[in-house]
C-alpha positions in Angstrom: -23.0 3.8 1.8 -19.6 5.7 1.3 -16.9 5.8 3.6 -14.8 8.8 3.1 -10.9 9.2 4.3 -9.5 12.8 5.1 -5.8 12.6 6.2 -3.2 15.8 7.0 0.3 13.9 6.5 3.1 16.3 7.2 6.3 14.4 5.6 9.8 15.9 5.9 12.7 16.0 2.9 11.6 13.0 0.8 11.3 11.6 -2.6 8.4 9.2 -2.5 7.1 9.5 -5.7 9.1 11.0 -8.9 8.7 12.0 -12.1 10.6 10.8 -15.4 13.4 13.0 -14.5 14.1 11.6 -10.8 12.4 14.8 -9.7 9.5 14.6 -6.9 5.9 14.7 -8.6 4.2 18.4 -8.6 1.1 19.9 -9.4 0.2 23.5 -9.7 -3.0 24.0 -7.8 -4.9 27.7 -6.5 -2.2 29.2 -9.0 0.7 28.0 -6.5 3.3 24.8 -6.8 2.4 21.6 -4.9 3.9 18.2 -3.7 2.4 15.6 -5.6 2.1 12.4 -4.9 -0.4 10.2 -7.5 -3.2 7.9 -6.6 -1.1 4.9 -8.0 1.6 5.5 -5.6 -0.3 5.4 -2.7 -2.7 2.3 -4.0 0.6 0.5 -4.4 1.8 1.1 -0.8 -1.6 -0.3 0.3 -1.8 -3.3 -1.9 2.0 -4.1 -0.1 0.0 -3.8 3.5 -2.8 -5.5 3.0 -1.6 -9.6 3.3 -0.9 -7.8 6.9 -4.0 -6.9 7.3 -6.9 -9.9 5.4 -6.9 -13.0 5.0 -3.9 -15.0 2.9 -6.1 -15.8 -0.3 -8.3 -13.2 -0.6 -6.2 -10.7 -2.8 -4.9 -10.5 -6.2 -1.4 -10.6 -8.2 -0.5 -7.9 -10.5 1.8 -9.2 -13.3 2.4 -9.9 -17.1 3.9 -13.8 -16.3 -0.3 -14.9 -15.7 1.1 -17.9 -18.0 3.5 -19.3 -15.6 0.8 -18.7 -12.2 -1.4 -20.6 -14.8 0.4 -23.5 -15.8 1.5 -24.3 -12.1 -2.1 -24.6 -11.2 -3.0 -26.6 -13.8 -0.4 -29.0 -13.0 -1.1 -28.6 -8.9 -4.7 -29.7 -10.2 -3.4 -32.7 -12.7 0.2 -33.8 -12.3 -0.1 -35.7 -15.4 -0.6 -32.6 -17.3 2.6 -30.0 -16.2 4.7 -31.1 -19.9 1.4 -29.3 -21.4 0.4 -26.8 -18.7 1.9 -23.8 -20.4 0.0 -24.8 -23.6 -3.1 -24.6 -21.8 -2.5 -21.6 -19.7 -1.8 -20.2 -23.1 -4.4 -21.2 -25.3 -7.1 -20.6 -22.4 -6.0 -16.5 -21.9 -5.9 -16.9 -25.8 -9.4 -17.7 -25.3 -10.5 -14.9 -22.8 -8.9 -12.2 -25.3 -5.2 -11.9 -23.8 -2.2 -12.1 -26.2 0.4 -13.6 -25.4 4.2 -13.3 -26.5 7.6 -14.7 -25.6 9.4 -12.3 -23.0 12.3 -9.9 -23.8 13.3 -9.4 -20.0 17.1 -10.9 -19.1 17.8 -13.2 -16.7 15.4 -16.6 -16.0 12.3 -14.9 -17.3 14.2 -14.3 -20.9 11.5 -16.3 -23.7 9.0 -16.9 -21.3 5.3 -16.5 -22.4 4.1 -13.0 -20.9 1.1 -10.8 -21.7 1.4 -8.0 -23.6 0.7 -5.5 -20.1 0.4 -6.2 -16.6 -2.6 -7.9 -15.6 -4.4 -7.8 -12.3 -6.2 -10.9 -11.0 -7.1 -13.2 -8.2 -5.9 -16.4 -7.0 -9.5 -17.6 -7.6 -9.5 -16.7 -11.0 -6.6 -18.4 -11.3 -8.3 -21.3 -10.2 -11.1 -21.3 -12.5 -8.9 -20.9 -15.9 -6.8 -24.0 -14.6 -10.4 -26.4 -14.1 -11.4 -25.7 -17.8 -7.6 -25.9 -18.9 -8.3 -29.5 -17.1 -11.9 -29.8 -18.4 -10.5 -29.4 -22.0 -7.6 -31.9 -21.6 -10.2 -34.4 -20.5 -12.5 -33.7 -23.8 -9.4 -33.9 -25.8 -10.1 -30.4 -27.0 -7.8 -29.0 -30.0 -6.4 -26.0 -28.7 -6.3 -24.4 -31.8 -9.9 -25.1 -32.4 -11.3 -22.9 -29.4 -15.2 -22.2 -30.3 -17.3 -19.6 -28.9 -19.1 -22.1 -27.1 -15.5 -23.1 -25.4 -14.8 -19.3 -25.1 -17.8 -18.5 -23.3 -16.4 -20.7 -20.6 -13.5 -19.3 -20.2 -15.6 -16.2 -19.2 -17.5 -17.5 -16.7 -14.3 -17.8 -14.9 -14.8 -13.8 -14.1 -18.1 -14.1 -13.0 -17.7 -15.1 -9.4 -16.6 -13.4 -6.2 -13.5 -11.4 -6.8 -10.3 -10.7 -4.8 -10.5 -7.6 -2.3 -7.7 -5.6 -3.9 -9.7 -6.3 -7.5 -12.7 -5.2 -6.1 -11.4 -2.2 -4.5 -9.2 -0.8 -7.4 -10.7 -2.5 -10.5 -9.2 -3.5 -13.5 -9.3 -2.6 -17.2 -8.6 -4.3 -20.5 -9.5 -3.2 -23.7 -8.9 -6.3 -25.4 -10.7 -8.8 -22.6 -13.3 -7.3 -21.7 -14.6 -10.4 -19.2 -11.8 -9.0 -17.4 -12.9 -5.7 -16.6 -14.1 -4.8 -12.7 -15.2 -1.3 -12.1 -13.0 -0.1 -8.7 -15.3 0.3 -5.3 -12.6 2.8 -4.4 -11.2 6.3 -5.4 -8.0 7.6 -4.2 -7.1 11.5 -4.8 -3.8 12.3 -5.8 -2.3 14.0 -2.4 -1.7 17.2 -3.2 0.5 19.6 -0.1 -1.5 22.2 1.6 1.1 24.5 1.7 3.7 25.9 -1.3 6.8 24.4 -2.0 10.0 24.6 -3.7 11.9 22.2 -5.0 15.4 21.2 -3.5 18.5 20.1 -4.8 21.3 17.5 -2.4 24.5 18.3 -3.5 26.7 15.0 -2.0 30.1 13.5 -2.6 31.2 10.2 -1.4 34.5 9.5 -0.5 36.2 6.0 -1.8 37.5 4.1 1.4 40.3 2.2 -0.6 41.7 5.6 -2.7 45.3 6.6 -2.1 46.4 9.2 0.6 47.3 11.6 -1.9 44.0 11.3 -4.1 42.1 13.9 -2.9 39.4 14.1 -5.2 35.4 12.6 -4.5 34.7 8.8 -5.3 31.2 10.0 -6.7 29.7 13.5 -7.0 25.6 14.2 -7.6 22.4 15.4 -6.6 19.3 14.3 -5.4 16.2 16.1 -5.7 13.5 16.1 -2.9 11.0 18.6 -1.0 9.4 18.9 1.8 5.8 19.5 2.8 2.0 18.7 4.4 -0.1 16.4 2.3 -3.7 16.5 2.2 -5.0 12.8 1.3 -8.4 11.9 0.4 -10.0 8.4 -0.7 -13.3 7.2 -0.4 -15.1 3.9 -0.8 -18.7 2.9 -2.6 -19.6 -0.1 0.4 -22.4 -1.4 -1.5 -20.5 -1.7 -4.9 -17.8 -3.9 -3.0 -20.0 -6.2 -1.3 -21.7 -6.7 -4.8 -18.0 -7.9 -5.5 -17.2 -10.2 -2.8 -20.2 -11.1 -2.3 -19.8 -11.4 1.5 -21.0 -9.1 4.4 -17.4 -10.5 6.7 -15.2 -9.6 3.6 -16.8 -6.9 2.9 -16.4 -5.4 6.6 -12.8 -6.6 6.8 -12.1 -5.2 3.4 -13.2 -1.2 4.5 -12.1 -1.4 7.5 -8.4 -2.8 6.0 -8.5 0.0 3.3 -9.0 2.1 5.8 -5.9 1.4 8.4 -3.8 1.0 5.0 -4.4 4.2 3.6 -3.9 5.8 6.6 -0.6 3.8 7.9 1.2 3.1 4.5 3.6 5.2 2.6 5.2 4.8 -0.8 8.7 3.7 -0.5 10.6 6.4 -3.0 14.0 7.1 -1.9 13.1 5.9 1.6 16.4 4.6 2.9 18.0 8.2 1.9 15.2 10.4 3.6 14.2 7.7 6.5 10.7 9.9 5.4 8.5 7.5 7.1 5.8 9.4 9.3 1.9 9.1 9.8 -0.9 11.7 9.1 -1.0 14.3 12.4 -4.8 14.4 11.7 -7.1 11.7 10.4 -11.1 12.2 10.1 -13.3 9.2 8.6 -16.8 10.3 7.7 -20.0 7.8 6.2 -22.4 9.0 4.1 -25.5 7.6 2.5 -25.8 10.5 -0.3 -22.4 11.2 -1.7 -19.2 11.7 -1.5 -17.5 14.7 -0.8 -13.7 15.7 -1.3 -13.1 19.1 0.7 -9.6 19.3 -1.6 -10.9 23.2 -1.5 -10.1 24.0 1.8 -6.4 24.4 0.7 -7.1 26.1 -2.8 -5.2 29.1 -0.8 -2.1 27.8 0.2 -2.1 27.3 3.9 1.0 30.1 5.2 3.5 29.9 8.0 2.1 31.5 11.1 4.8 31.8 13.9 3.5 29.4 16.9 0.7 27.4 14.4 2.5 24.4 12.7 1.2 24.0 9.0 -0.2 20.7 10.3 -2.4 22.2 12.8 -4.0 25.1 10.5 -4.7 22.6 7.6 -6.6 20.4 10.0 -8.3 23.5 11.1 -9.1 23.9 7.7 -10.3 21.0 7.4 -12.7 21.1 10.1 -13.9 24.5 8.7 -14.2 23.0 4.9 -16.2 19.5 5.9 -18.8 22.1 8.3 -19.3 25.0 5.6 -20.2 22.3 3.0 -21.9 20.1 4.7 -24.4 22.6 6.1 -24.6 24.7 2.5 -25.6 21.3 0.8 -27.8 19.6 3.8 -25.5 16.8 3.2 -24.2 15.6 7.2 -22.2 13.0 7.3 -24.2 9.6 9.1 -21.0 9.1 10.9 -17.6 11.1 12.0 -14.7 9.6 13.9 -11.1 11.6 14.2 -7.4 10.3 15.5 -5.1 13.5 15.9 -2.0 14.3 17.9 -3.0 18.4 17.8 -3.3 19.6 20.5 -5.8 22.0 19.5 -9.3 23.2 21.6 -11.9 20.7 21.3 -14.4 22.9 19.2 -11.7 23.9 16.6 -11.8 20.2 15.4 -15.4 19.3 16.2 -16.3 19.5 12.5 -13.8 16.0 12.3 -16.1 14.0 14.7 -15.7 12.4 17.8 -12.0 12.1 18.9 -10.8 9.0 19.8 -7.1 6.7 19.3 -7.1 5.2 15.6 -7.6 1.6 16.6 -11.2 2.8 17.7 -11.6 4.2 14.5 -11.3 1.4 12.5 -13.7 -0.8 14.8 -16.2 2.0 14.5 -16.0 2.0 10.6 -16.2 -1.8 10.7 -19.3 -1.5 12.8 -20.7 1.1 10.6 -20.4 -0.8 7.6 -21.8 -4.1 9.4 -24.5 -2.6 10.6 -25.6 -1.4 7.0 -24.8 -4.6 5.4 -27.5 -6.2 7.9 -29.7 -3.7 7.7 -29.6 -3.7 3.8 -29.8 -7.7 3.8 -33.3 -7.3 6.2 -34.6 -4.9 3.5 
């Protein structure tokens, strides 16, 4: 089962996501410039709406300091032990393939241990290195003796259910492989529908304490943004998460919360200067049981300025068109279609997006989409 997410998201002068020069991302795309915005972006601005959205426990931490989350479970779990704990946390990741060095950031984290890169993983895991940290203090184990035998245990710490955000956008690590989860999810870089140009804000600011006679600017610069309608795309692999967690509840929760933040959340870029937020004008969630199917094509040709037709309305026209011409040339309907919108466009003009109804009955028909094939698939 796949759950596919189709979003228009008209957003006004922003900056959400930029580029190494401070620039907004861009992509080139039917031979005319884009808005960009990447797939890391907008997985970021999830991950920071989900503990709104499943349970407190259930996700994941992203971060290189996995020695100090590490040690403080290990001495939550044996008081006795916290003098030692950082040994342990080390000489267990040690163990699973993760290098660890003394940090070069300022302030309090200045010669702490810290992996090499950013590492991605649950507070379950956690759990699990910090019993056989324990289980080795208790054998009187010589940490700088670590067998394969000892090493294999380590990875069995990977083995169980993992955290939704894990699950949903995997993990990779060259170097530990017992750390590596294969993402249940895929989101598209959004990409605008329509062709833009890049912009330029000239702005001054005046110093409040200067002299009367100082006439001059207290700063002087620019800030670069555009302006344009995304089209966003992400889908989800249902059966390839619940092999993950391992739990037809999670599960559900977990598509129907990856829905509702994909849809709601934005990346934060330049936000307070912009005061960008919006949401999508036109949402369409389809299941299928073959495939899935990004419709990205529908907006190869840019979408153009019609006088009385907002850009919004003819992309989700588009849209509609897209989803029906391939569906039908491939024999590939979708089991299920659902659509939010706030166009006020003819019913049939849409009908391609599904059955129209408010978001918040959306996201109870995915989760009874995907509960419904979960039992089904369990009865099998």
């Amino acid at each position: 089962m796949f759950i596919d997410v189709y979003a228009i998201h008209n957003v006004p002068p922003s900056n959400i996501n930029r580029d190494d020069t401070g620039s907004p991302k861009t992509a080139m795309y039917g031979g005319v410039l884009r808005s960009r915005v990447s797939s890391q972006a907008w997985k970021r601005a999830m991950r920071e709406m989900f503990p709104t959205l499943l349970p407190e426990g259930s996700l994941g931490v992203r971060t290189k300091l996995i020695v100090r989350l590490l040690a403080e479970q290990i001495a939550e779990l044996r008081p006795d032990l916290a003098d030692s704990a950082s040994d342990y946390a080390v000489a267990v990741l040690t163990a699973a393939g993760v290098k660890v060095k003394k940090s070069t950031r300022q302030g309090s984290d200045k010669e702490s241990d810290e992996t090499g890169y950013l590492i991605f993983i649950s507070r379950a895991e956690i759990r699990a290195l910090a019993r056989v940290a324990v289980e080795w203090a208790d054998q009187g184990i010589d940490l700088k003796k670590v067998d394969a035998k000892l090493k294999k245990k380590v990875s069995s710490a990977f083995k169980g259910h993992q955290a939704v955000d894990v699950a949903l956008f995997g993990r990779m690590l060259a170097e530990a492989p017992d750390f590596n989860t294969d993402a249940s999810a895929q989101v598209a870089h959004a990409i605008s529908v329509d062709r833009i140009t890049q912009e330029y804000d000239y702005f001054t600011a005046v110093d409040d304490c200067a002299a009367e006679d100082n006439a001059g600017a207290g700063m002087i610069g620019t800030v670069d943004f555009n302006s344009s309608t995304l089209y966003r795309y992400a889908t989800v692999n249902v059966d390839a998460l619940f092999e993950q967690l391992e739990d037809a509840e999670a599960t559900t929760r977990a598509c129907a919360a990856f829905v509702d933040a994909f849809v709601r959340s934005m990346p934060t870029g330049k936000q307070n200067t912009f005061a960008n937020r919006t949401l999508p004008s036109t949402v369409c969630v389809a299941v299928r049981s073959d495939q899935p199917i990004n419709v990205v094509g529908a907006f190869e040709d840019p979408v153009r300025p019609i006088e009385g037709m907002s850009i919004s309305r003819q992309a989700a026209t588009r849209l509609a068109e897209e989803l029906d011409l391939v569906e039908g040339a491939y024999a590939q309907p979708a089991d299920g279609k659902w659509c939010t919108t706030v166009e006020k466009a003819d019913s049939d003009e849409l009908s391609a997006l599904g059955e129209r109804m408010g978001f918040k009955d959306l996201i109870d028909q995915v989760s009874g989409a995907v509960a419904s094939h979960l039992q089904h698939e369990e009865e099998r």
